[in-house]
C-alpha positions as CSV (number, residue, x, y, z in Angstrom):
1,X,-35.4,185.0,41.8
2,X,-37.6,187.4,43.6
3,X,-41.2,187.2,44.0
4,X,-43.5,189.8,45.4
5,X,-46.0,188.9,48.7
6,X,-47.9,191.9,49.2
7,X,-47.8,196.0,49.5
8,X,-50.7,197.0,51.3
9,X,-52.7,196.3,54.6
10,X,-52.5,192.4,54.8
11,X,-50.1,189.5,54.2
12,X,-51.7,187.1,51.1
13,X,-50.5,184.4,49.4
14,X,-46.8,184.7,48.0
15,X,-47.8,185.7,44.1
16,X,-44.8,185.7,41.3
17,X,-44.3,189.0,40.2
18,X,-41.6,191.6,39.2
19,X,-40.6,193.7,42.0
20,X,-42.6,197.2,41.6
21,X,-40.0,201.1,42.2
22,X,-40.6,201.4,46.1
23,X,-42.3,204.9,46.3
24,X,-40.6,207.6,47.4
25,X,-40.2,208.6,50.7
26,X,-43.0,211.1,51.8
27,X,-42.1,213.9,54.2
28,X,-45.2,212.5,56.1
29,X,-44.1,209.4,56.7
30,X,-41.3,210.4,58.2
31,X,-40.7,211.6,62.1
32,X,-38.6,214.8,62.3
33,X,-36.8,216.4,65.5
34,X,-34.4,218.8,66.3
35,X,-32.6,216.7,68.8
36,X,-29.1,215.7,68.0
37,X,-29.7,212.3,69.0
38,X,-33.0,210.2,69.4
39,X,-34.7,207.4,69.1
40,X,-38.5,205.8,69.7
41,X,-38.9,202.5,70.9
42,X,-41.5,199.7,71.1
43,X,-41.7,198.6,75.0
44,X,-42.9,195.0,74.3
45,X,-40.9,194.2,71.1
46,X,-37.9,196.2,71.5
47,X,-37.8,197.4,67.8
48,X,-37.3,201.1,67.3
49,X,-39.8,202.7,65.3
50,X,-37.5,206.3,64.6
51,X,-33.7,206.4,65.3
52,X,-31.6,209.9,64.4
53,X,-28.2,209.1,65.1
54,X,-29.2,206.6,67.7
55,X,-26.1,204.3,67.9
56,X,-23.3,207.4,68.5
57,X,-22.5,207.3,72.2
58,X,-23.2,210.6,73.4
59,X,-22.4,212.6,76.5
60,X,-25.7,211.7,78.6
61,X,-25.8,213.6,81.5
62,X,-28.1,212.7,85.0
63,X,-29.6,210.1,82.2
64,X,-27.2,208.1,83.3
65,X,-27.8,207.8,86.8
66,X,-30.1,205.3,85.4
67,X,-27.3,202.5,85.6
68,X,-26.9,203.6,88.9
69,X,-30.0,202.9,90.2
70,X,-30.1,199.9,87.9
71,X,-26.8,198.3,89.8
72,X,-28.8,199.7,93.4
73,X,-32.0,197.5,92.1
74,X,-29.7,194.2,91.0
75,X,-27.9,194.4,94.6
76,X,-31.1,194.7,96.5
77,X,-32.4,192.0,94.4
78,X,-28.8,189.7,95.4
79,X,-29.3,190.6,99.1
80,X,-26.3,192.3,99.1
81,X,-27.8,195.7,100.4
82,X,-31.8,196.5,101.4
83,X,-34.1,199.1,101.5
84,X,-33.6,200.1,105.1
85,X,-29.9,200.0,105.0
86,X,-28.6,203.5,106.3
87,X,-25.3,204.5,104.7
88,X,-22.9,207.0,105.9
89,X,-22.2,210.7,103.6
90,X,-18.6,210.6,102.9
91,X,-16.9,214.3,102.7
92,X,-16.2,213.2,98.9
93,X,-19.8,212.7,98.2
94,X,-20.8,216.0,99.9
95,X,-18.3,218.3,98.0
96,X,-18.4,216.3,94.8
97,X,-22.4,215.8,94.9
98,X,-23.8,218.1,97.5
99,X,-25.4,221.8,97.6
100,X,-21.8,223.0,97.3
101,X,-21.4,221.0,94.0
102,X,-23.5,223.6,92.1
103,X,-25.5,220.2,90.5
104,X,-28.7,218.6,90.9
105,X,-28.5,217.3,94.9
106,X,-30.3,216.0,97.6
107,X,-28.9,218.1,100.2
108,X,-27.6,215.5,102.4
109,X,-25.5,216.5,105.5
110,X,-22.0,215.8,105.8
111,X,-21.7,212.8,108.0
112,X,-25.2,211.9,108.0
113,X,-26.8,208.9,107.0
114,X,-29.6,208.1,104.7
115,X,-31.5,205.0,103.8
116,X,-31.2,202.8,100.4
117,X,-34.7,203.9,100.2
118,X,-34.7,207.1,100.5
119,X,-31.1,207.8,98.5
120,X,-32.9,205.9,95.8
121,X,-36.1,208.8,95.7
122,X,-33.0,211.4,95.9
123,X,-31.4,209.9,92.6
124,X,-35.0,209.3,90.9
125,X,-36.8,212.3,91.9
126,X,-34.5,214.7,92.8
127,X,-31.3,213.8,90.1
128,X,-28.9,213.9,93.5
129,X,-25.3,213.6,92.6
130,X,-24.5,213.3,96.3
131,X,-27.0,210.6,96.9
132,X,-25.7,208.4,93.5
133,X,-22.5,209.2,95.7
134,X,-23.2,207.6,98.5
135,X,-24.9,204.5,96.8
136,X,-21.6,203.8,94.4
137,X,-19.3,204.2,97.6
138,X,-21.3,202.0,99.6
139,X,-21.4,199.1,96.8
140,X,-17.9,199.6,95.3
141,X,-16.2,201.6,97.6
142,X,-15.4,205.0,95.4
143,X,-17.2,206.1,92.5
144,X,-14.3,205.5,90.3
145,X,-14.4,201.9,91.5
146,X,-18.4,201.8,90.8
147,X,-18.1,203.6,87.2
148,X,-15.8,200.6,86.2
149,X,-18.3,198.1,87.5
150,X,-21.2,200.0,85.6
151,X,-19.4,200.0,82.8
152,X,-18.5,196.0,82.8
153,X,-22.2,195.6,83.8
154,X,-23.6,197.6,81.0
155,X,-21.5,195.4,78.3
156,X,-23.0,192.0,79.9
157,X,-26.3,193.6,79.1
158,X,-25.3,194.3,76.0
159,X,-25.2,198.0,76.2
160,X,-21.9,198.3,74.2
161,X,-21.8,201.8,73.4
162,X,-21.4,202.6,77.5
163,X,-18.1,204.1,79.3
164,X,-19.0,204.9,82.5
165,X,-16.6,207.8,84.5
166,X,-18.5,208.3,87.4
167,X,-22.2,207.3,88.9
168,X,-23.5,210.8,88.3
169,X,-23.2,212.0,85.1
170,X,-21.0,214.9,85.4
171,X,-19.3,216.0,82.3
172,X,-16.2,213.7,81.3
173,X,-15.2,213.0,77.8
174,X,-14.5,208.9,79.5
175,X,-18.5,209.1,79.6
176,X,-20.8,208.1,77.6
177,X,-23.7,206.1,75.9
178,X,-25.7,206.0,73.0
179,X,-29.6,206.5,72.9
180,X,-30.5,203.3,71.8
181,X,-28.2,202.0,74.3
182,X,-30.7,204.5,76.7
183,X,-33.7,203.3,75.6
184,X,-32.7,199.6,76.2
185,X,-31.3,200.6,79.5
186,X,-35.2,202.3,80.0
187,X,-36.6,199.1,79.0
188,X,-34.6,196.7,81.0
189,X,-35.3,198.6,84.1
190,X,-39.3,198.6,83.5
191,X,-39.2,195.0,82.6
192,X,-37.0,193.7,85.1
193,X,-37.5,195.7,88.6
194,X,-41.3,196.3,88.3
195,X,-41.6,196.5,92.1
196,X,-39.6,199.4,92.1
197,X,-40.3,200.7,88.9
198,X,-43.2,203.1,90.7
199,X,-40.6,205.6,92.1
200,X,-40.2,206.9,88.5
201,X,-43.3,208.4,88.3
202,X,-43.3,210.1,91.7
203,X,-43.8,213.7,91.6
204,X,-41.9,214.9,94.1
205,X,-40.0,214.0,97.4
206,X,-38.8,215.9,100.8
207,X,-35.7,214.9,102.4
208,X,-33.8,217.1,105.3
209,X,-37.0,219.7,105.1
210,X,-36.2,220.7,101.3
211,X,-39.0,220.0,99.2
212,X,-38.0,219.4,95.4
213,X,-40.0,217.7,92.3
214,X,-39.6,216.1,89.6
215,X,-37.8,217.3,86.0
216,X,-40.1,215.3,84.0
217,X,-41.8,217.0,81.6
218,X,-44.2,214.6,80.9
219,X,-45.3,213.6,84.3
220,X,-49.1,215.1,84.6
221,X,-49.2,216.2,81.6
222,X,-49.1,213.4,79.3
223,X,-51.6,210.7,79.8
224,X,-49.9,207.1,80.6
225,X,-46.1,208.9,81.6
226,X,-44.5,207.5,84.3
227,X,-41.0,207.7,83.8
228,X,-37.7,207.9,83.4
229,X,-35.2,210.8,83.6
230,X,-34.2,213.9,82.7
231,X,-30.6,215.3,82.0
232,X,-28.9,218.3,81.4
233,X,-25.6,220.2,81.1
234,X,-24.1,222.8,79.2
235,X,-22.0,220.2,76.7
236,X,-24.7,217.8,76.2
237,X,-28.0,220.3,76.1
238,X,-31.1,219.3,77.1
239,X,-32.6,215.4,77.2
240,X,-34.6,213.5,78.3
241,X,-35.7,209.4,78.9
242,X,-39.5,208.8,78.8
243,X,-42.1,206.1,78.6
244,X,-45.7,205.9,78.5
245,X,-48.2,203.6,78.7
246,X,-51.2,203.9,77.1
247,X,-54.1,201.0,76.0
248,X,-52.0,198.3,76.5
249,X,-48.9,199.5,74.7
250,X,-45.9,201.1,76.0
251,X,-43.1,203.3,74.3
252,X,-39.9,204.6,75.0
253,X,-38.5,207.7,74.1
254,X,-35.1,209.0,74.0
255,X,-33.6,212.5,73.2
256,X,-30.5,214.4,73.6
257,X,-29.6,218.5,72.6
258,X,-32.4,220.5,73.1
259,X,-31.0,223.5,73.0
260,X,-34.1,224.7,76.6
261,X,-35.9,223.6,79.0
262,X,-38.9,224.6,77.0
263,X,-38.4,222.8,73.9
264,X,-37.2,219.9,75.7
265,X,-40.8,219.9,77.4
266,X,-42.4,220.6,74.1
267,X,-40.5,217.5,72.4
268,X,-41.1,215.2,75.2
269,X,-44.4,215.6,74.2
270,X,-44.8,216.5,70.5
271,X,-42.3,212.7,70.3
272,X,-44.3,211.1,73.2
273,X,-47.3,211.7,71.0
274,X,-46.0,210.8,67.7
275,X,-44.7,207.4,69.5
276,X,-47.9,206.5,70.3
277,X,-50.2,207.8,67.4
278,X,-47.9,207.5,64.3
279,X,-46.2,204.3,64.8
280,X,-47.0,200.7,65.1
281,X,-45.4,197.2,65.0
282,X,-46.8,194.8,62.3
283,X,-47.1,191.2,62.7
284,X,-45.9,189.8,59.6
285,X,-45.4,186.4,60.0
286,X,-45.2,183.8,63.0
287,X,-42.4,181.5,63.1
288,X,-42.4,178.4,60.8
289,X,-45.0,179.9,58.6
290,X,-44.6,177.9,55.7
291,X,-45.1,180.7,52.4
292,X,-47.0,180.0,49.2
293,X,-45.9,179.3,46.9
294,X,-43.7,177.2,47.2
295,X,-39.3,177.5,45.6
296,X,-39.0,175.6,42.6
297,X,-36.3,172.5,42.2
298,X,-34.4,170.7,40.1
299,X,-33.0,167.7,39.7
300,X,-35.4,166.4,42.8
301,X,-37.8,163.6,43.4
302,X,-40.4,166.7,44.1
303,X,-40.6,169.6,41.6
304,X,-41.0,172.1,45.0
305,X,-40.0,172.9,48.5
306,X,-42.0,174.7,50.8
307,X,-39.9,178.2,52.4
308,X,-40.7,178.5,56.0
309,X,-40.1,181.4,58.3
310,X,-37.7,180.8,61.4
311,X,-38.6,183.6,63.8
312,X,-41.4,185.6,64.3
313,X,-41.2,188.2,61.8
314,X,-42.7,192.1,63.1
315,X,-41.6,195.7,61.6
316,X,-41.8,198.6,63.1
317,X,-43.2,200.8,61.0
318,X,-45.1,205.0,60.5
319,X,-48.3,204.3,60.0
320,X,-48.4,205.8,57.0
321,X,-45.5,204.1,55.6
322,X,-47.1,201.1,55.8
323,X,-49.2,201.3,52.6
324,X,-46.5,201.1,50.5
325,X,-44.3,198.5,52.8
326,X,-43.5,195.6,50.1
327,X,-42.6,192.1,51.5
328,X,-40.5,189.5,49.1
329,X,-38.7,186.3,48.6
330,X,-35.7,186.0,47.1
331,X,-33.9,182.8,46.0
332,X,-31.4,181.3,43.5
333,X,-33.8,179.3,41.4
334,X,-34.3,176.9,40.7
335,X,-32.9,174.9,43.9
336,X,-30.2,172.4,42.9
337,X,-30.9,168.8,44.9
338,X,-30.7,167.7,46.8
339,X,-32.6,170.1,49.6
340,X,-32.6,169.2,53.6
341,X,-35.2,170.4,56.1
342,X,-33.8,173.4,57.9
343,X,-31.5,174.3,55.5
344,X,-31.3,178.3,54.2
345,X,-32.5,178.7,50.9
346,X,-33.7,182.3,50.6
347,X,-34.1,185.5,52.5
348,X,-37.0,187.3,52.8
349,X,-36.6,191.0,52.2
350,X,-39.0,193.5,53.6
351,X,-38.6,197.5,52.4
352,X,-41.1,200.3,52.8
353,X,-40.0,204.2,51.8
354,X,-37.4,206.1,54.1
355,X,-36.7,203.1,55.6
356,X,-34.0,200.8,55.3
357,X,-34.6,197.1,54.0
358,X,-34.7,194.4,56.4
359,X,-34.1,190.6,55.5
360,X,-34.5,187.5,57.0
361,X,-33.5,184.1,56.3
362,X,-35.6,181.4,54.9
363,X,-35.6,177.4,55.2
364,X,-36.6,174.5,53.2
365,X,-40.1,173.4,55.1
366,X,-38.9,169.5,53.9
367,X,-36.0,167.0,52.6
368,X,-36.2,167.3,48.8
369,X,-34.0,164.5,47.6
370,X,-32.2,164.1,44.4
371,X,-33.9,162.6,40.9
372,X,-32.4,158.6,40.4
373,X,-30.4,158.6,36.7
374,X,-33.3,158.0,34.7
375,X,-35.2,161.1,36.2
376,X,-31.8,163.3,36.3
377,X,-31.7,162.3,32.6
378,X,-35.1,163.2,31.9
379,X,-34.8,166.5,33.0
380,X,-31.8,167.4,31.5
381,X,-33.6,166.5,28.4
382,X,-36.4,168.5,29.4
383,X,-34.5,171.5,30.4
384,X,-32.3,171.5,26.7
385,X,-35.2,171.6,25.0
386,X,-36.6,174.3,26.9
387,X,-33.5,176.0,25.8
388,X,-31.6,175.9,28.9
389,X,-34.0,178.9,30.8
C-alpha cells in the first residue's frame, strides 16, 4: 500500500491517495557544469545538493595537501608537534618540492629550517610541495612513509575512495580521491580545527623575502569565501575546493577538469553562487514523528498502528525542484498481528524530478497485539464477506 503525504511547500497530514506520474525533470531544476567531477555540499547537514560523478576517485592534485595539513592539525592537537617547532629542509624535500621542482613551492633553503607555523601558511597559501615535504618527513619520517599513514587515516574517517602516494599531490596513478570524498575532507577540517581554520582564507604570505598569494578564486571576490584549495596539473586540469559562508549557512564546493584558469575562476563562482541561491535543505520530519494516518491491522486488539519516523528526516533539494517533491508511505497492508513497538513496518519514500528517490524506514509507534479466538473469528468472517479484499 502507498499513500501520498504531500507535493508542494509544506508537510500535512498523511492523506490516502494513488501516487500521481512525478513530473518530468526540468532543465531548470537541474545544476549543470562542465567539470568532470563535482559536487555541492551542505556544511551543517552534510547532504549534497548536486553530485556529477562525485564518488569516482579522481587524480586531485595540490587538493590533496588538504590531508596533509589535516594530519599537521590532528598532531598539533595530540602534542606530538607545535606551532613553533622548527624542522630541518632535507635535500629530498628541496629537489622533490623546491624552486627546482618546477611545482607550486615555498622556496625554502636547503638546510634551513622553518616553523610548523609558518610551513603550514606555505602549504595553505602558497600550495608548497617542499613545505608538505618537510611536514610529512618530520611526522613519518619520508613521504612515502606519511602517504601510507594518510591513507590509513583517511579510511578511519571514512574517506574510502582515498590512496595517498605522496603528501603533495604530484601526479601518480597510486593517487587519488573522490570529490565527495573532498568535500567531506573540506568539512571535517572546518568543523573540527576551527582555530586554525583562519589560515584558509589568508590572502597571501612572505617567507625567505618572496612574496606569493593565494590561488583562490573566490577569495575577495565572493562574499562569505574563506577557503580551501586550489589544484592543478596537466592530467587532472583545473579544480578547485571552496566554502562560503553566508547568513548563517555554509556550503562546500568541489570541482575537478576545467580545462583554464579562467573558467576555473568563473565556475568557482557561477557554482559558489548556485550553492547558495538555488539550493536548500528541507526539514521534513523530526525524529519520532508519529504520521497520520495511521497503517491499518488485522487480526489485532486495535484496528491501527501509528508509523513513526526514526531519524530526522531533511532533503537536499533545487529550489525549484521542490514544488513537485512528493513524500509517501509505503506498507504491506494490512499489518498481520501481532505488531511490537519499534518494529519496521514501512518505508517512507521521498522522490522529486531529476533526482533519485530516497527512502527511509518506518516503525510501529505502539504494541498492537493479536485478536483472542472469538475476535480472530470475527474478522475472518468479516473479511469473507467482504470478499477477501
Amino acid at each position: 500500500m502507498r499513500a501520498l503525504i504531500s507535493t508542494f511547500a509544506s508537510i500535512a497530514a498523511l492523506v490516502l491517495a494513488p501516487v500521481l506520474a512525478a513530473a518530468p525533470a526540468q532543465a531548470q531544476d537541474r545544476y549543470e557544469t562542465e567539470a568532470s567531477h563535482a559536487v555541492i555540499m551542505d556544511y551543517d547537514t552534510g547532504q549534497v545538493l548536486f553530485a556529477k560523478d562525485a564518488e569516482t576517485p579522481m587524480a586531485p592534485s595540490s587538493m590533496s595537501k588538504m590531508m596533509t595539513v589535516l594530519m599537521v592539525l590532528e598532531a598539533i592537537e595530540a602534542g606530538t608537534l607545535s606551532m613553533d617547532d622548527e624542522l630541518p629542509v632535507s635535500e629530498y624535500a628541496w629537489r622533490t618540492g623546491g624552486a627546482a621542482s618546477g611545482s607550486s613551492t615555498m622556496f625554502l633553503e636547503l638546510g634551513s629550517r622553518a616553523s610548523v607555523e609558518d610551513l603550514l601558511r606555505g602549504v595553505i597559501i602558497q600550495s608548497g610541495g617542499d613545505a608538505c615535504i618537510v611536514l610529512a618527513e618530520a611526522l613519518s619520517g619520508s613521504e612515502a612513509a606519511f602517504a601510507d599513514a594518510m591513507t590509513a587515516r583517511a579510511h578511519e574517517l571514512g574517506l574510502t575512495s582515498a590512496n595517498f602516494a605522496n603528501a603533495t599531490g604530484w601526479p601518480d596513478p597510486d593517487h587519488y580521491i573522490s570529490a565527495l570524498d573532498l568535500a567531506r575532507l573540506a568539512r571535517i577540517l572546518i568543523r573540527d580545527h576551527p582555530q586554525y581554520y583562519g589560515m584558509w582564507a589568508e590572502r597571501e604570505f612572505t617567507y625567505n623575502g618572496i612574496r606569493q598569494y593565494n590561488r583562490n578564486p573566490l577569495l575577495g571576490n565572493f562574499a562569505g569565501a574563506d577557503g580551501l584549495k586550489t589544484g592543478h596539473t596537466e592530467a587532472a586540469g583545473y579544480g578547485l575546493v571552496g566554502t562560503a559562508e553566508r547568513n548563517g549557512e555554509r556550503r562546500i564546493i568541489v570541482f575537478n577538469g576545467m580545462t583554464s584558469n579562467r573558467d576555473r575562476t568563473a565556475e568557482a563562482e557561477r557554482m559558489m553562487r548556485a550553492a547558495m541561491s538555488d539550493f536548500a535543505v528541507y526539514d521534513l520530519f523530526a525524529a519520532d514523528t508519529v504520521l497520520d494516518p495511521r497503517a491499518a491491522v488485522f487480526m489485532g486488539d486495535a484496528d491501527t498502528v501509528g508509523l513513526q519516523v526514526g531519524e530526522d528526516i531533511q532533503v537536499a533539494l533545487h529550489r525549484r525542484a521542490r514544488r513537485n517533491m512528493t513524500v509517501s508511505v509505503v506498507y504491506e497492508g494490512p499489518l498481520m498481528a501481532p505488531i511490537e513497538a519499534g518494529q519496521e513496518i514501512g518505508r517512507l519514500v521521498v522522490e522529486a524530478p531529476g533526482y533519485e528517490a530516497e527512502d527511509y524506514p518506518l516503525y510501529a509507534s505502539e504494541n498492537v497485539g493479536r485478536k483472542g479466538m472469538m475476535g480472530r473469528i470475527g474478522a475472518a468472517l468479516a473479511h469473507m464477506i467482504r470478499g477477501g479484499s
